[in-house]
ROVOVO-543120 format. One record per residue (C-alpha): x negated, y, z negated. Coordinates in pm, whole numbers, padded with zeros to 5 digits, always signed. Each point is the difference from the previous one (the first is absolute). Example, Ala and Ser with C-alpha at 12.3 -4.5 7.8 and 13.67 -1.06 7.14 Angstrom:
2
-01230-00450-00780 -00137+00344+00066 
//
This chain:
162
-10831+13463-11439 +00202+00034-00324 +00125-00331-00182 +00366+00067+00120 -00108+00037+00370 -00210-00305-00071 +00294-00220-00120 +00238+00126+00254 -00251-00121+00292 -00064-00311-00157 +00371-00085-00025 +00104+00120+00345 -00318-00235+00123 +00144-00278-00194 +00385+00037+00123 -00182-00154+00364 -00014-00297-00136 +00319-00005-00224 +00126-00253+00300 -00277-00258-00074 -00020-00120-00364 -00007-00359+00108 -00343+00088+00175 -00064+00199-00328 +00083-00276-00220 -00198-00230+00217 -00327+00210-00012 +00023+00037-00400 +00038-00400-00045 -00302-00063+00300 -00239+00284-00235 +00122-00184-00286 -00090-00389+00109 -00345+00131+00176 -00128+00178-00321 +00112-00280-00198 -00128-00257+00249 -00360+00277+00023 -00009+00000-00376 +00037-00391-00074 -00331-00027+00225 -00258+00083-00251 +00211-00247-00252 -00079-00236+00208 -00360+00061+00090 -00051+00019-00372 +00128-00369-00004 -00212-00120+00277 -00304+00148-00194 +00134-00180-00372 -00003-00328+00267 -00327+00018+00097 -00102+00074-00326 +00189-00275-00093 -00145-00206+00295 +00381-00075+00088 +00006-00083+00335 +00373+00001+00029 +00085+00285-00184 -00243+00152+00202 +00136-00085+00349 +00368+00086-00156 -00100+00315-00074 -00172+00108+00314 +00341-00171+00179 +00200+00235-00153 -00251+00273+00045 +00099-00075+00352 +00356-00046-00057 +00024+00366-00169 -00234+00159+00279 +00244-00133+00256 +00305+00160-00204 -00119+00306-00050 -00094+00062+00381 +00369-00132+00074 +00153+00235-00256 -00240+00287+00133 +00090-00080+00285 +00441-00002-00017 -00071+00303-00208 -00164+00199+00280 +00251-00066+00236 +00310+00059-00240 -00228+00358-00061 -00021+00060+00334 +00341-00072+00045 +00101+00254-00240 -00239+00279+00127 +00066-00020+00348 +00331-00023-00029 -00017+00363-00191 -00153+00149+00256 +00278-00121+00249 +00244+00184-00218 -00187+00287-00045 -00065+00034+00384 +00367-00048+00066 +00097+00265-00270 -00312+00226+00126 +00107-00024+00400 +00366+00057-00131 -00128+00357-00127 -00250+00080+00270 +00395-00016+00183 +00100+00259-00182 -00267+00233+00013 +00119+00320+00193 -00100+00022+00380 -00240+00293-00046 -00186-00151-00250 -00022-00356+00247 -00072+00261+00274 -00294+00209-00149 -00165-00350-00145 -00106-00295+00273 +00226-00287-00102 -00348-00261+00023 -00116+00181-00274 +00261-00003-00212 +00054-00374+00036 -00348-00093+00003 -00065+00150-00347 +00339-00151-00086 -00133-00322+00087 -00326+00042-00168 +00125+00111-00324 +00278-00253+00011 -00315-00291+00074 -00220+00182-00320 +00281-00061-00272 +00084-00322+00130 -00336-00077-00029 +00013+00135-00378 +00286-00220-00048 -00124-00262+00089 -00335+00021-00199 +00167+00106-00306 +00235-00254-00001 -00253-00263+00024 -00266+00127-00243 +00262+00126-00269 +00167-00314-00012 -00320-00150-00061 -00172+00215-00159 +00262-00003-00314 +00031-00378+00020 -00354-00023-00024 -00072+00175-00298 +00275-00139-00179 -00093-00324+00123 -00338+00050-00135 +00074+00083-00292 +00282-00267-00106 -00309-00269+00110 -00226+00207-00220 +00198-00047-00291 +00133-00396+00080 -00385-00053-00028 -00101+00191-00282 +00207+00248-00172 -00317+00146-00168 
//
């Protein structure tokens, strides 16, 4: 597939979900506070350890609190994140079938007559389902994924910048 093809089917997928940049917006903040909330976690084990090194008992118990406090966040914000994601994905592939059954209408009777109709459909269906699916996944893991690393490495550097 060239680069242009590539673009163009990349922004015709992403005009299915022109309709829902709340749900966008909403995913992009939910990958934002769960890395953040995933990345403050081995802060904070790091302070537990200087506690017991310390033989703190309170900054020890603090930390592991919040320890719990951030694991609780970041399943929350997993959590919204997914369901703003599958929000935006599913409601794709409702457009998409809508746009897809609004051609399959004006394919020509002999074509409709020398194909079975199931079939057509079905593999509608099924390759309507598969790039939902792909939606879905790559909105999740990119989100994440670039949060991450950036993530990572902002900590990296707020720690040591050598």
């Amino acid at each position: 597939m060239k680069a242009s093809e590539y673009r163009r089917t990349v922004s015709q997928m992403l005009s299915y979900t022109r309709g829902m940049k709340g749900y966008l917006a909403l995913s992009l903040l939910m990958a934002l506070l769960s890395v953040l909330s995933t990345l403050l976690f081995p802060m904070l084990t790091g302070a537990a350890i200087d506690a017991i090194a310390a033989m703190d008992g309170r900054s020890f118990i603090a930390s592991v609190a919040l320890m719990g406090v951030a694991a609780v966040l970041t399943a929350l914000f997993q959590f919204v994140m997914n369901i703003a994601n599958n929000r935006l994905s599913y409601s794709a592939s409702r457009e998409m079938r809508k746009d897809i059954f609004h051609q399959i209408g004006r394919l020509p009777l002999s074509y409709l007559d020398s194909h079975p109709h199931g079939d057509i459909v079905s593999r509608m269906i099924s390759d309507v389902d598969q790039v939902a699916d792909g939606l879905l996944l790559g909105f999740t893991q990119l989100f994440t994924g670039v949060m991450t690393i950036a993530g990572t490495i902002i900590c990296m550097f707020t720690v040591s910048w050598q």
